[in-house]
C-alpha positions as CSV (number, residue, x, y, z in Angstrom):
1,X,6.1,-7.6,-41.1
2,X,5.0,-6.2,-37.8
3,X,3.4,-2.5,-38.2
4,X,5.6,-1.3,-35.4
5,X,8.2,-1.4,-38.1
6,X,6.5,0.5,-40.1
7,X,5.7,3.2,-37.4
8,X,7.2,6.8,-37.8
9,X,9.8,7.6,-35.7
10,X,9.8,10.8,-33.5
11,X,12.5,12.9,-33.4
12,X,14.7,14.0,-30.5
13,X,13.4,17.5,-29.7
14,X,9.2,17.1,-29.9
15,X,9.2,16.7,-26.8
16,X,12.0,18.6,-25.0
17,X,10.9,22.0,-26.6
18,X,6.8,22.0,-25.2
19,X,8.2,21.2,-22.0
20,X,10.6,24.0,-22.1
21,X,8.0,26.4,-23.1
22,X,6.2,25.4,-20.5
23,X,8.8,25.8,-17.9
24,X,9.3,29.3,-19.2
25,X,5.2,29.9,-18.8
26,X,5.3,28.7,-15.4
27,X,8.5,31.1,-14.0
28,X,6.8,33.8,-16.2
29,X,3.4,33.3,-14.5
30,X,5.0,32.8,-10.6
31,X,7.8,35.0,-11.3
32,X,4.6,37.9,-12.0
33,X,3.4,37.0,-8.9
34,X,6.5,36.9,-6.6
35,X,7.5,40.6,-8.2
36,X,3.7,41.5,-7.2
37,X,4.1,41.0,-3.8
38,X,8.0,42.2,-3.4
39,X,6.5,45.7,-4.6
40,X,3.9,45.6,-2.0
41,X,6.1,44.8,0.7
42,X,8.4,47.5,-0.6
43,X,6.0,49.6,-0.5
44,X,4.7,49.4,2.7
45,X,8.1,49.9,3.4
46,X,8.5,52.7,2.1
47,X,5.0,54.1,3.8
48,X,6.4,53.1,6.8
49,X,9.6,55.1,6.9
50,X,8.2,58.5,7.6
51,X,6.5,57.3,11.0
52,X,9.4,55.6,12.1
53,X,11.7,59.2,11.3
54,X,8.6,60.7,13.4
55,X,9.0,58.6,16.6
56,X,13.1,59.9,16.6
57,X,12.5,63.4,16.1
58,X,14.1,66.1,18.6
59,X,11.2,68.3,19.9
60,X,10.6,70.2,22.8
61,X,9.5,67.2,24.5
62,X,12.7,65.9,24.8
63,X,14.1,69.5,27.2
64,X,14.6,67.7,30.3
65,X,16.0,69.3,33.8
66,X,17.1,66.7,36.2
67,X,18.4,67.1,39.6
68,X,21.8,65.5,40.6
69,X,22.2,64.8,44.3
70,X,26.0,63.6,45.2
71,X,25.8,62.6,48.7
72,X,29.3,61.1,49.7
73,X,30.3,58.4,51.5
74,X,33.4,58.6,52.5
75,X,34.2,56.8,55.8
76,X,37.9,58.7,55.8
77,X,36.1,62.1,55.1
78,X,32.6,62.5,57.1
79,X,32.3,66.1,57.0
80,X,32.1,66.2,53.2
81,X,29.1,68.8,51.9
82,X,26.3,66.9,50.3
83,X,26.6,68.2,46.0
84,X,23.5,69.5,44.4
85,X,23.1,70.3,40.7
86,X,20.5,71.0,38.0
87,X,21.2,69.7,34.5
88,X,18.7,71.8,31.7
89,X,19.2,69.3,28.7
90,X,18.0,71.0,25.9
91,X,19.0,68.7,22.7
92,X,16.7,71.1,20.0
93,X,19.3,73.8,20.6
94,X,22.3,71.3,21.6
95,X,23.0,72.7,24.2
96,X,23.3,71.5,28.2
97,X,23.5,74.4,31.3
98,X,24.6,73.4,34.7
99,X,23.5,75.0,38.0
100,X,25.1,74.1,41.0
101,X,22.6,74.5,43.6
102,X,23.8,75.7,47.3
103,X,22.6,74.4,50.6
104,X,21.3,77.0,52.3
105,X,19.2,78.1,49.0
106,X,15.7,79.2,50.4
107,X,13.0,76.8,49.2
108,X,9.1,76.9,49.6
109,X,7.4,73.3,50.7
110,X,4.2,73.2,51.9
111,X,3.5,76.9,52.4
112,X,7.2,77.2,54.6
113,X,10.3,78.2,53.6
114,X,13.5,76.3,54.4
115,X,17.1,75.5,53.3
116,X,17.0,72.9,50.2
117,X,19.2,71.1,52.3
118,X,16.5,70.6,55.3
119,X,14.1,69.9,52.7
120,X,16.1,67.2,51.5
121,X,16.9,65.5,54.8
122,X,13.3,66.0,56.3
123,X,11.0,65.6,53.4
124,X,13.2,63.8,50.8
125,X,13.7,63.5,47.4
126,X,10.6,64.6,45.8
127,X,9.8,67.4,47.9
128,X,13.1,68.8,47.2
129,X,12.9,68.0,43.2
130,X,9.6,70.6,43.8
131,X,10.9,72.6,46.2
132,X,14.0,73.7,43.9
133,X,11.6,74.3,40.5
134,X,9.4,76.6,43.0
135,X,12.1,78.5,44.0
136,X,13.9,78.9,40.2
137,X,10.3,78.9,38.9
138,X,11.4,76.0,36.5
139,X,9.9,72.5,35.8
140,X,12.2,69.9,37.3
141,X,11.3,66.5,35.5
142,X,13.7,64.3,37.2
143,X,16.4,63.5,39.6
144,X,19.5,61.5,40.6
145,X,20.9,60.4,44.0
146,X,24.3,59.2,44.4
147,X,26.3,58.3,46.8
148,X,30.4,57.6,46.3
149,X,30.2,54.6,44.7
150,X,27.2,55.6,42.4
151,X,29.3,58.4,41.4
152,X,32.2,56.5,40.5
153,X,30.6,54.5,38.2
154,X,29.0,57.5,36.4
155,X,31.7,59.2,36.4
156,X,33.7,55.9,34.7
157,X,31.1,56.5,31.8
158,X,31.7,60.0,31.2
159,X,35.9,60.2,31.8
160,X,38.2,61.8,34.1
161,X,38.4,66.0,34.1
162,X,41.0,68.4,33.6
163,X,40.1,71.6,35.7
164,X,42.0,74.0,37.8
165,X,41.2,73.3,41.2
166,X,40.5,76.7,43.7
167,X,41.1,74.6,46.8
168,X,43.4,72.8,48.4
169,X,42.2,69.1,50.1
170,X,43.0,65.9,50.3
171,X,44.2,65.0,47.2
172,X,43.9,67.8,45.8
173,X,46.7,71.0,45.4
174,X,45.2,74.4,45.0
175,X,46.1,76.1,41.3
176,X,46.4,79.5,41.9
177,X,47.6,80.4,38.3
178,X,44.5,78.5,36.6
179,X,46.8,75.5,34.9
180,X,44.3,72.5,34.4
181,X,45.1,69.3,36.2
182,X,44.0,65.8,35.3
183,X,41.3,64.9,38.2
184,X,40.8,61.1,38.5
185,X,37.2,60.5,40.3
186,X,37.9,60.7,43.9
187,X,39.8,63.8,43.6
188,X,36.8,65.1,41.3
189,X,34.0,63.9,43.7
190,X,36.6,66.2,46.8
191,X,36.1,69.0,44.3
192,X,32.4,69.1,44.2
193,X,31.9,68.3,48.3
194,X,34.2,69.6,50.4
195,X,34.3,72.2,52.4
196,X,37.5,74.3,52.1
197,X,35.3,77.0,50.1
198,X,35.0,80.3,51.5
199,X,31.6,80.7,50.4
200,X,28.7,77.6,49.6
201,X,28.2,80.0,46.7
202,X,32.3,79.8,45.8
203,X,31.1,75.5,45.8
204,X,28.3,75.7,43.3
205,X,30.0,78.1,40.6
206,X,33.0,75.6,40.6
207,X,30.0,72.5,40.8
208,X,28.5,74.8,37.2
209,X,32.3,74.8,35.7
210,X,33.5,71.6,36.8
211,X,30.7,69.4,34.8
212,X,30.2,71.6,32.4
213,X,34.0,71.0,31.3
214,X,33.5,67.3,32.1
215,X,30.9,67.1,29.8
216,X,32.5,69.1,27.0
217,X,35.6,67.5,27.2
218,X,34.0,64.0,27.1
219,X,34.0,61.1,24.6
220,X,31.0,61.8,23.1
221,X,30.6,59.4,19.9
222,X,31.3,56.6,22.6
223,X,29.1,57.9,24.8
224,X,26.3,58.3,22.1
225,X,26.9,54.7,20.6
226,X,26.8,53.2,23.5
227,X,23.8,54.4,25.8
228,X,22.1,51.3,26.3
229,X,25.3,49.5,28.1
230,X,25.7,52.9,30.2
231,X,22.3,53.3,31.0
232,X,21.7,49.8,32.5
233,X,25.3,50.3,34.4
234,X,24.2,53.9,36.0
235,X,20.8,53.2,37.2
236,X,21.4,50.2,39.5
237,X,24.4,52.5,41.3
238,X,21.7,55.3,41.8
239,X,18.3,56.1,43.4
240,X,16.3,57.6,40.3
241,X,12.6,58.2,39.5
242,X,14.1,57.8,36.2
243,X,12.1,55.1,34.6
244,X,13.3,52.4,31.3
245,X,9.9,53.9,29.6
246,X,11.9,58.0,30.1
247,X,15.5,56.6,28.5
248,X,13.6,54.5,25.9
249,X,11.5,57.9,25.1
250,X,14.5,60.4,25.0
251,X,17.8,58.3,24.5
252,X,17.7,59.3,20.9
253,X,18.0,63.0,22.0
254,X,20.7,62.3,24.1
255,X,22.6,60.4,21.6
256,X,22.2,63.5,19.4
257,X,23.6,66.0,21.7
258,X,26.9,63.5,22.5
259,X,27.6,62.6,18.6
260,X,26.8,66.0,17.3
261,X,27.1,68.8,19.6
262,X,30.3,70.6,20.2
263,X,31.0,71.9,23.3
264,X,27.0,71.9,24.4
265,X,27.8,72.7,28.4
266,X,27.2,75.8,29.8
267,X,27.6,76.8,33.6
268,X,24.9,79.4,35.1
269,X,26.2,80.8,38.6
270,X,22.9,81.7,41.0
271,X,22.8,85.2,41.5
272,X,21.4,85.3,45.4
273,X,20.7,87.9,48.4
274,X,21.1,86.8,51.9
275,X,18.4,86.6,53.8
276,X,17.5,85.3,57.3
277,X,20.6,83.1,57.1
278,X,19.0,81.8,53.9
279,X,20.4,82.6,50.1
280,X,17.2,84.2,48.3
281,X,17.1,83.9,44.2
282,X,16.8,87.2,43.0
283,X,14.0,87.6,40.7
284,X,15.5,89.4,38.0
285,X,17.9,86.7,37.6
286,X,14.6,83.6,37.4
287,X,13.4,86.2,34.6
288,X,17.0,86.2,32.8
289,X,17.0,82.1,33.0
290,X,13.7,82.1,31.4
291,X,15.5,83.9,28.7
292,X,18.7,81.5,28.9
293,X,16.9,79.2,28.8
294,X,14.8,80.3,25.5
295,X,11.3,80.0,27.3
296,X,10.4,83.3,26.8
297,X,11.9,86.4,24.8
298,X,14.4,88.3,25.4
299,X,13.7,91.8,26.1
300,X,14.4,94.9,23.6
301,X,16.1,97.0,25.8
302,X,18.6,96.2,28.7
303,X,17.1,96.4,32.4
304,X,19.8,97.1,34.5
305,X,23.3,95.0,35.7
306,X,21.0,92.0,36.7
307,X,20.1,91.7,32.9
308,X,23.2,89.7,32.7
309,X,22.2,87.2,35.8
310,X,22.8,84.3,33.6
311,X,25.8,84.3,31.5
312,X,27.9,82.0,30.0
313,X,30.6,81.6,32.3
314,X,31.9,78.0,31.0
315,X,35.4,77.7,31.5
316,X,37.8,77.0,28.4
317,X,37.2,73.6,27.4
């Protein structure tokens, strides 16, 4: 008889089981491994996190002023006042003030003094940008020209305004008892240029009010969630030294003040003298806007009725 007969047989499981327990050696081993490296990953993750928080921070490096320049075009309406405006953005405090600049406001360039206006149609933009911070003794960073149609299309980011208008235009029907009406943005842009005031001065306070209530009364979370499509839509409809490299830097701040801040606009009114047909700041009222605007203390004690040069004048939202 052959010895294969005679050879034992082996049974089912000697060699299923050292196979499995090497399977299980193997994920054991790799599986070691893998987790090694996932908790390295994580935690350079987690190392990470803080200087990414860092980069998004509000600071005082995100206080921008920036001047807004409306200059309309209106073929119907030629004798429409050009609009100026400062815009202190201060997102550490959440708060925003608005300073409607007048015309005839006496401004220093190049060791003479002139209107802002003649600065701005003989020496341009940034000569006027200077001229203004000289004259408020204030740092302005940036500005914005517009003409009609760049203002439209800012002001179909921001919304439409209810304010009671003190004139009487085209378009427009003077509220004498101070009932709010819904402006859409032709009648709002009429608002801030025409020339039915009494007084350039009577212009800027409603210029202060006007977008100070336009901002307050603004969408903000869809403003704030939505600053990238905005941006890109404003700055080809405006001339801007406003580069991508200042949105990318401070469009976190400026998504903070619109989802977060209630109410954060303020309007400042000048507080001017007259001279030489020119409208002179007075100077207690650039010390009182250093105090407004939290650059420097406020004093202990009051020093005199100019002490007040800078209130907050913002009407109801």
């Amino acid at each position: 008889m052959s010895k294969w007969l005679f050879r034992r047989r082996e049974k089912p499981g000697a060699t299923a089981i050292p196979f499995l327990v090497t399977v299980l050696i193997s994920i054991f081993i790799f599986g070691g491994v893998a987790l090694y490296f996932y908790n390295k990953l994580m935690a350079k993750d987690t190392e990470l996190q803080p200087m990414q928080s860092s980069v998004t921070r509000i600071s005082d490096a995100d206080i921008n002023t920036i001047l807004f320049i409306l200059d309309p075009s209106d073929p119907d309406h030629p004798e429409r006042e050009t609009a100026m405006m400062l815009l202190h953005f201060d997102p550490v405090r959440k708060q925003e003030f608005c300073i409607g600049i007048p015309l005839d406001l006496q401004v220093p360039y190049e060791g003479k003094l002139m209107t802002a206006e003649n600065c701005l149609l003989n020496h341009g933009l940034d000569a006027v940008k200077k001229a203004i911070g000289s004259a408020l003794d204030q740092e302005v960073d940036r500005y914005i020209m517009m003409d009609s149609q760049g203002f439209d299309q800012l002001a179909n980011v921001i919304g439409n305004v209810s304010y009671p208008s003190p004139i009487k235009d085209a378009g427009l029907r003077r509220v004498d008892d101070g009932v709010s009406v819904q402006l859409d943005n032709k009648q709002f842009e009429t608002l801030l240029t025409s020339t039915r005031y009494d007084k350039e001065t009577d212009r800027c306070t409603t210029i202060g009010l006007a977008v100070s209530r336009l901002l307050n009364q603004c969408d903000g979370t869809r403003i704030g969630n939505n600053l990238d499509n905005y941006f890109n839509t404003v700055i080809n409809a405006v001339t801007t030294d406003i580069t991508a490299m200042d949105f990318s830097d401070h469009k976190h701040a400026i998504s903070y003040v619109f989802l977060y801040a209630q109410t954060p606009a303020r309007a400042v009114s000048l507080i001017c003298d007259e001279e030489n047909g020119m409208l002179v700041v007075r100077p207690s009222f650039i010390n009182d806007l250093k105090v407004t605007f939290y650059q420097v203390a406020a004093p202990s004690s009051a020093v005199g009725d100019d002490s007040a040069a800078a209130p907050d004048n913002t009407a109801a939202p």
